[in-house]
C-alpha positions as CSV (number, residue, x, y, z in Angstrom):
1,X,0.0,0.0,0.0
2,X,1.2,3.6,-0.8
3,X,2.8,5.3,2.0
4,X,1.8,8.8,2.9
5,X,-1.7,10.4,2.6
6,X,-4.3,8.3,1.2
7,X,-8.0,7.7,0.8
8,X,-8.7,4.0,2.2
9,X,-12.6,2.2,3.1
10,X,-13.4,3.1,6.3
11,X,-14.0,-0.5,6.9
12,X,-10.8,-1.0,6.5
13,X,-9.3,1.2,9.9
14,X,-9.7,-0.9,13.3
15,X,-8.8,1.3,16.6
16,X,-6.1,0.2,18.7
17,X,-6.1,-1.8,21.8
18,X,-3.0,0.0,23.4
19,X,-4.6,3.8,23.0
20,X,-4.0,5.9,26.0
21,X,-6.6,8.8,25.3
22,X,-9.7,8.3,27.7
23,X,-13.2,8.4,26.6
24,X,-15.6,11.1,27.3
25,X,-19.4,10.7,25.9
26,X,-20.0,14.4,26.1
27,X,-17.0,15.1,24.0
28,X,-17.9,12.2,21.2
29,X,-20.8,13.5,20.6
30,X,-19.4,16.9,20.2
31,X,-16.9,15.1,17.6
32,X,-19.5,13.9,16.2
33,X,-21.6,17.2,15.7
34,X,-18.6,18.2,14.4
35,X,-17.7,16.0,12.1
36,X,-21.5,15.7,10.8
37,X,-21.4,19.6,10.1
38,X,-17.7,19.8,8.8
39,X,-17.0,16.6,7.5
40,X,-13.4,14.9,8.3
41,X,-11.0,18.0,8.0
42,X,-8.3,16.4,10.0
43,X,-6.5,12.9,8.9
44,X,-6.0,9.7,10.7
45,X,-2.7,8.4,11.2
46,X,-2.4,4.9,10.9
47,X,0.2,1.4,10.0
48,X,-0.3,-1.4,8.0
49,X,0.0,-4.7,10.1
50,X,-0.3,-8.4,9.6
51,X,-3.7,-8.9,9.3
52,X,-4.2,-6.7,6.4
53,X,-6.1,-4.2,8.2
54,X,-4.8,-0.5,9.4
55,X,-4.6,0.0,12.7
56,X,-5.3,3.5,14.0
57,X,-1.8,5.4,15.9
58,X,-3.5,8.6,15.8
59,X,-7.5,9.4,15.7
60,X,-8.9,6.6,17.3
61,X,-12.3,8.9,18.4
62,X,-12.3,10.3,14.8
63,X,-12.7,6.5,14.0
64,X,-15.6,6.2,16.1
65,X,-17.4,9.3,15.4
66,X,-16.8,8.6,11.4
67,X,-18.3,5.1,12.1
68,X,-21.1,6.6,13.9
69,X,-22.1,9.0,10.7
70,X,-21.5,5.7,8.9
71,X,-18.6,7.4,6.4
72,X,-17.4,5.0,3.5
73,X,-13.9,6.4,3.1
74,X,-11.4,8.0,5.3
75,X,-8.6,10.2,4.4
76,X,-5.5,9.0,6.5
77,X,-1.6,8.9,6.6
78,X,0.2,5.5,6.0
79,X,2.9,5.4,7.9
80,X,3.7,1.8,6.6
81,X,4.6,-1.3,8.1
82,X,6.0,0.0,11.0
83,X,6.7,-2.0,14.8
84,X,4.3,-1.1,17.4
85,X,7.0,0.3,19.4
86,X,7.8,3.3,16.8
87,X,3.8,3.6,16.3
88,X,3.6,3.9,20.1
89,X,6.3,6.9,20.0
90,X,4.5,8.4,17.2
91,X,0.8,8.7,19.0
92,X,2.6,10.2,21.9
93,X,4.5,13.2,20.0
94,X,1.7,13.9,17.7
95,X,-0.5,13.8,20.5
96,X,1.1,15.5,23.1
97,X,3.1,18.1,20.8
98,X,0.3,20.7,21.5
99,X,0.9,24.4,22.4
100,X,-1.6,26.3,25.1
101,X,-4.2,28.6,24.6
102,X,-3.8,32.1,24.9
103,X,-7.4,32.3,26.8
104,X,-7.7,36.2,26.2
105,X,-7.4,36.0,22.8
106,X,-9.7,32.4,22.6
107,X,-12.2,35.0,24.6
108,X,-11.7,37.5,21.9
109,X,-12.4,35.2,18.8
110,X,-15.5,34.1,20.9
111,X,-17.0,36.8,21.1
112,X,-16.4,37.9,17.4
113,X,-17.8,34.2,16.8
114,X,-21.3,34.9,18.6
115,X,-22.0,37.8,16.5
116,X,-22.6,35.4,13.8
117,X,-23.5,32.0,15.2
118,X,-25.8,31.3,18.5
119,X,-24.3,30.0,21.4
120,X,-26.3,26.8,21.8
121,X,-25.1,25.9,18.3
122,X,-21.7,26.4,19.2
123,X,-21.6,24.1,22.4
124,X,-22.9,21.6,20.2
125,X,-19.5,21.6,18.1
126,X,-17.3,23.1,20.8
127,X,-15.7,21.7,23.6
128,X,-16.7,24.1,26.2
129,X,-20.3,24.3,27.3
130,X,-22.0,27.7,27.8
131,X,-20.7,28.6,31.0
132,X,-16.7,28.3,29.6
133,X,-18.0,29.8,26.7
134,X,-19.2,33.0,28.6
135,X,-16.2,32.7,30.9
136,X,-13.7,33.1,28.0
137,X,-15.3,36.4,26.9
138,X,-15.6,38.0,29.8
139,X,-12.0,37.3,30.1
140,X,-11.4,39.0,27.1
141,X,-14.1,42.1,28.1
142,X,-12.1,42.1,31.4
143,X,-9.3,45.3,31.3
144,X,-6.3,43.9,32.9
145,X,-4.2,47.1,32.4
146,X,-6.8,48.8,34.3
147,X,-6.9,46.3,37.2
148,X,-3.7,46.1,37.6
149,X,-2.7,49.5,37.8
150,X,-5.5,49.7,40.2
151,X,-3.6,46.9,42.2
152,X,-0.3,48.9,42.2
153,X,-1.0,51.9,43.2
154,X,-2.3,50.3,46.0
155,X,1.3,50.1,47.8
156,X,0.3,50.3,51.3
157,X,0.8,46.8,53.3
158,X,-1.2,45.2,55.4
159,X,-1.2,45.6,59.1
160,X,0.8,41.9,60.3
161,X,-1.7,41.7,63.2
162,X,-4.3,41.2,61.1
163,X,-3.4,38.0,60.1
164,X,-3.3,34.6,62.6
165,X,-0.4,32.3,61.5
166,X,-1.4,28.7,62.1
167,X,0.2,25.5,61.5
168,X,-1.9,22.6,59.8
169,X,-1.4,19.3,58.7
170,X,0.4,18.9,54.7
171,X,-2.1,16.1,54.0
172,X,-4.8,18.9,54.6
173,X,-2.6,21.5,52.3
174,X,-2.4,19.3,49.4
175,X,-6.0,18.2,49.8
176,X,-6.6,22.3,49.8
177,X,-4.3,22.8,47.1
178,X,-5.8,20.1,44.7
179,X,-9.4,21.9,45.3
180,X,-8.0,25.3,44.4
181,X,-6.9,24.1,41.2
182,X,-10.2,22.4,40.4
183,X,-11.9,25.6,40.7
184,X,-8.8,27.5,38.2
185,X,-9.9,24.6,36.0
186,X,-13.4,25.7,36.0
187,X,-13.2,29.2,36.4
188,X,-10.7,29.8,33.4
189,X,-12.3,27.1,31.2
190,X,-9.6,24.8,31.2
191,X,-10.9,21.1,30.2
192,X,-7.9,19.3,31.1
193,X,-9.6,18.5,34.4
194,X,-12.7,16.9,34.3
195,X,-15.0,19.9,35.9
196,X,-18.8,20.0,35.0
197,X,-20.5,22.0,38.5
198,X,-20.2,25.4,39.4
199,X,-17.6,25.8,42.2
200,X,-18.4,28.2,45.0
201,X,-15.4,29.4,48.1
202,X,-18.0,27.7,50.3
203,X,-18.2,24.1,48.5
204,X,-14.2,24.6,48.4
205,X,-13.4,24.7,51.7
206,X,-16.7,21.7,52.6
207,X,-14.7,19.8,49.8
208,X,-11.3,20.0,51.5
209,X,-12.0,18.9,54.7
210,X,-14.5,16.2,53.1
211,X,-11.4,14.4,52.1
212,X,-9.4,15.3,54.9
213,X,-8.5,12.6,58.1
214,X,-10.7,12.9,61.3
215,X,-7.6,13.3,63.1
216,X,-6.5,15.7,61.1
217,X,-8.8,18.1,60.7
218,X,-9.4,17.4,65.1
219,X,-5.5,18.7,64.7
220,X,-6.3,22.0,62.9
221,X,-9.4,22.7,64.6
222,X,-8.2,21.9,68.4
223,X,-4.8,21.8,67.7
224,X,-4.7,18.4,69.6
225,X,-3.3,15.0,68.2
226,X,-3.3,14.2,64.9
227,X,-0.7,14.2,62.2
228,X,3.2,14.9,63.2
229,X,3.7,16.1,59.5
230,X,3.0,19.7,59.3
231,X,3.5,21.9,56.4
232,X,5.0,25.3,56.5
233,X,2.8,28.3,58.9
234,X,-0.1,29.3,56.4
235,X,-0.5,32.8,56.0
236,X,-1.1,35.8,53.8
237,X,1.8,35.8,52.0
238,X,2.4,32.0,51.1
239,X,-1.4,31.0,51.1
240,X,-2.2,28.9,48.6
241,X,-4.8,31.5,46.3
């Protein structure tokens, strides 16, 4: 079979059984939407092997969604008869060879989007729902220069008393630490985390001692028994915000 990029039956790709990506139904049916309104617009890597068949390195959802809309052909790149070790490599660096979002400029081409197209066709299509959707423009509506000149002039520091220094328990720090970046996640409409509720201060803190040890959180609140491993004194200026 030709190497390179080809037009091969459909019937003809079978996913693989070593793929690392995880499923997520909400996001194959987006694919899906997706594909049904633009059609495939991005190949499928994949490598001959013994059977006759091509396996898929690279697009195994594609494979699924295509197979869902019941396609015929698929437009894919043959990489050949290649070992399963090099076809391993090559799912990782085409997969994971990604750059980030500039999220203030994702906002801005959102909103230019919305003049034209309604948002509850978009989150049919897009991998945000309507809540990331809005929270990316207001990013961009947000004026950061302003803020933050706002925020400096501001120079005057606060009064030490304050502020209560306490010691608690680096189990119930990382437990802390882990909800705080749940709620970035959610707040800045990152989907690398799997976040689909609202997240409020309240259900933040509820969540971190939900997880935490009896004796630890008996340790913080009484300051009696419970963990010897402490983390550094928690205050204003190393707080975890």
């Amino acid at each position: 079979m030709e190497k390179g990029f080809v037009e091969i039956p459909l019937s003809s790709c079978v996913e693989c059984d070593w793929n690392y990506k995880t499923d997520n139904e909400e996001l194959v049916e987006k694919l899906v939407a997706n594909m049904k309104r633009n059609g495939q617009v991005e190949n499928i890597i994949v490598r001959e092997i013994e059977t006759g068949f091509f396996e898929v390195v690279n697009g195994n959802h594609r494979l699924k969604a295509m197979q869902a809309l019941k396609f015929d052909k698929a437009y894919v790149f043959n990489v050949g008869n290649i070992s399963l070790q090099a076809a391993q490599r090559l799912a990782i660096e085409t997969n994971e060879t990604k750059f980030a979002s500039d999220p203030v400029k994702l906002g801005g081409l959102l909103s230019e989007i919305i003049g034209e197209f309604e948002i509850n066709d978009l989150i049919l299509t897009m991998p945000y729902d309507e809540l990331e959707i809005n929270n990316y423009m207001s990013m961009n509506e947000f004026d950061w220069d302003k803020e933050l000149e706002k925020n400096t002039d501001n120079t005057e520091p606060l009064p030490s008393e304050d502020f209560e220094s306490i010691r608690i328990p680096e189990s119930l720090v990382e437990l802390f630490n882990s909800q705080m970046e749940r709620a970035r996640n959610h707040l800045i409409a990152h989907r690398q985390a799997e976040v689909t509720d609202d997240v409020s201060p309240f259900e933040l803190i509820l969540a971190t001692f939900a997880g935490a040890p009896d004796a630890d959180i008996k340790s913080t609140l009484t300051g009696e028994g419970g963990s010897d491993r402490h983390s550094d004194e928690l205050t204003h200026e190393n707080a975890p915000l």
